[in-house]
C-alpha positions in Angstrom: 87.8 84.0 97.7 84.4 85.7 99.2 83.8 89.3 96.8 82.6 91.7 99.4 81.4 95.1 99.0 83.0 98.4 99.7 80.0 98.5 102.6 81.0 95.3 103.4 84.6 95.6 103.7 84.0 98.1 106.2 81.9 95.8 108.5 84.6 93.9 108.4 87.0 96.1 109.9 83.8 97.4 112.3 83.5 94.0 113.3 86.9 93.2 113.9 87.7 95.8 115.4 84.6 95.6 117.8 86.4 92.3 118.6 89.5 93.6 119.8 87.6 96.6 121.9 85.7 93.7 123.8 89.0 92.2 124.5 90.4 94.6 125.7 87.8 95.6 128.1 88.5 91.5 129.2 91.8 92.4 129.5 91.2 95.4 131.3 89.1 93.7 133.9 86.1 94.6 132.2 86.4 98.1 131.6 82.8 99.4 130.9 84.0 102.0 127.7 86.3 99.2 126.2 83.4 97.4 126.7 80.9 99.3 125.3 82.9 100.9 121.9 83.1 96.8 121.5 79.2 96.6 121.7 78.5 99.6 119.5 81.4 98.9 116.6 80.3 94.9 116.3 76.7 96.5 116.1 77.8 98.5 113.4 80.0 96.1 111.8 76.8 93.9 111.5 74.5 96.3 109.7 77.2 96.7 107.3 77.8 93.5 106.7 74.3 91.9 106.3 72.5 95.5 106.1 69.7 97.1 108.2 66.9 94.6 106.9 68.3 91.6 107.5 69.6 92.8 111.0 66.6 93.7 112.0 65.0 90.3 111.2 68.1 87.9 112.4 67.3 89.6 115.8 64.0 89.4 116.2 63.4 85.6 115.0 61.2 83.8 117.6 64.0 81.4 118.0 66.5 84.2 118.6 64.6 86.4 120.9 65.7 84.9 124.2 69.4 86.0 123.4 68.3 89.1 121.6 67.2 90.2 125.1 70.4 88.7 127.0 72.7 90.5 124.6 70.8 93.8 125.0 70.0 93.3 128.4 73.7 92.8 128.6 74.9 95.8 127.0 72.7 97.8 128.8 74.3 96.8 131.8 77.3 97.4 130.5 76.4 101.0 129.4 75.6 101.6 133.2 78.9 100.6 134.4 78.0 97.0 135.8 80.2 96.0 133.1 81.1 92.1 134.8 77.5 91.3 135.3 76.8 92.5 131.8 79.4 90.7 130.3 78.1 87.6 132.1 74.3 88.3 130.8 75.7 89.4 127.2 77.7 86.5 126.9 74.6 84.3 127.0 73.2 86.2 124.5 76.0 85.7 122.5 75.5 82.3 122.8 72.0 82.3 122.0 72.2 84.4 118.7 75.8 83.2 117.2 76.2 79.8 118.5 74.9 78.2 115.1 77.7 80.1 113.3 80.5 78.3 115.8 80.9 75.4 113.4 81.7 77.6 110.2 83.4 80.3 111.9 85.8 76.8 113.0 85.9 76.2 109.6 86.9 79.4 108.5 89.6 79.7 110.6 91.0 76.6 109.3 91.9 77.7 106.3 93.7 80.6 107.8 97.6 79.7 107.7 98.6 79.4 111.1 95.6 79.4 112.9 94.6 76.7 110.9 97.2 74.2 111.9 97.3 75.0 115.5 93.2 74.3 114.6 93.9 70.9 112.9 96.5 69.4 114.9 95.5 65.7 116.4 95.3 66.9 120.0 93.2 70.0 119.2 90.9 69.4 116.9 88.2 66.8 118.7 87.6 69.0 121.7 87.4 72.2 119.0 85.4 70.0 117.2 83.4 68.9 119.7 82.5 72.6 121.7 81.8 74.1 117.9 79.9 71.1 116.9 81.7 70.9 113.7 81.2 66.9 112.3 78.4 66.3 115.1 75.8 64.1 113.5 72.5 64.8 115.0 71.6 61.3 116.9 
């Protein structure tokens, strides 16, 4: 079991519960304030988790700075109300910052009880597998 902080903990529930604000504003056919209170509680849920310092340096890695300016390019957008095409642009961001993390986040969720045995079953888990690049050797 992963000991977390009080600070921490509430990350957590920032973060999660920036998840579920983005999708809703999916749901919603990307309604720009679901949208955005997604943006700004993941944000938060992020410094909390990892704290200010090491925020501020994941995003501004020279490898990472091509989705740092997607993903706030994207919001940006989406605080001007051209929520799809800042979805689109955000997404790619996304991408660019947190696709590294795919593989353990895959692996995370299979030790979760359901989730992970929908995630393990014989016809699912290649193509998860393979779009996560969880067991990918580098060739």
């Amino acid at each position: 079991m992963i000991w977390l902080s009080e600070r921490q903990k509430f990350g957590v529930g920032f973060t999660a519960g920036g998840f579920i604000f983005f999708l809703l504003g999916i749901m919603t056919f990307f309604d720009s304030g679901f949208l955005a209170l997604g943006n700004i509680l993941f944000l938060i849920g992020l410094i909390l988790i990892i704290g200010p310092q090491r925020t501020v340096t994941f995003f501004t890695r020279p490898t990472k700075i091509r989705g740092t300016l997607c993903f706030a390019f994207g919001i940006l957008l989406i605080l001007m109300k051209r929520s799809f095409f800042g979805f689109i642009i955000e997404s790619f961001g996304i991408l660019g910052l947190f696709g590294d993390f795919f593989g353990t986040i895959v692996q995370f969720l299979r030790s979760i009880p359901y989730i992970g045995d929908l995630l393990s079953h014989p016809l699912v888990a290649p193509t998860i597998d393979r779009l996560a690049g969880v067991n990918t050797l580098p060739v």
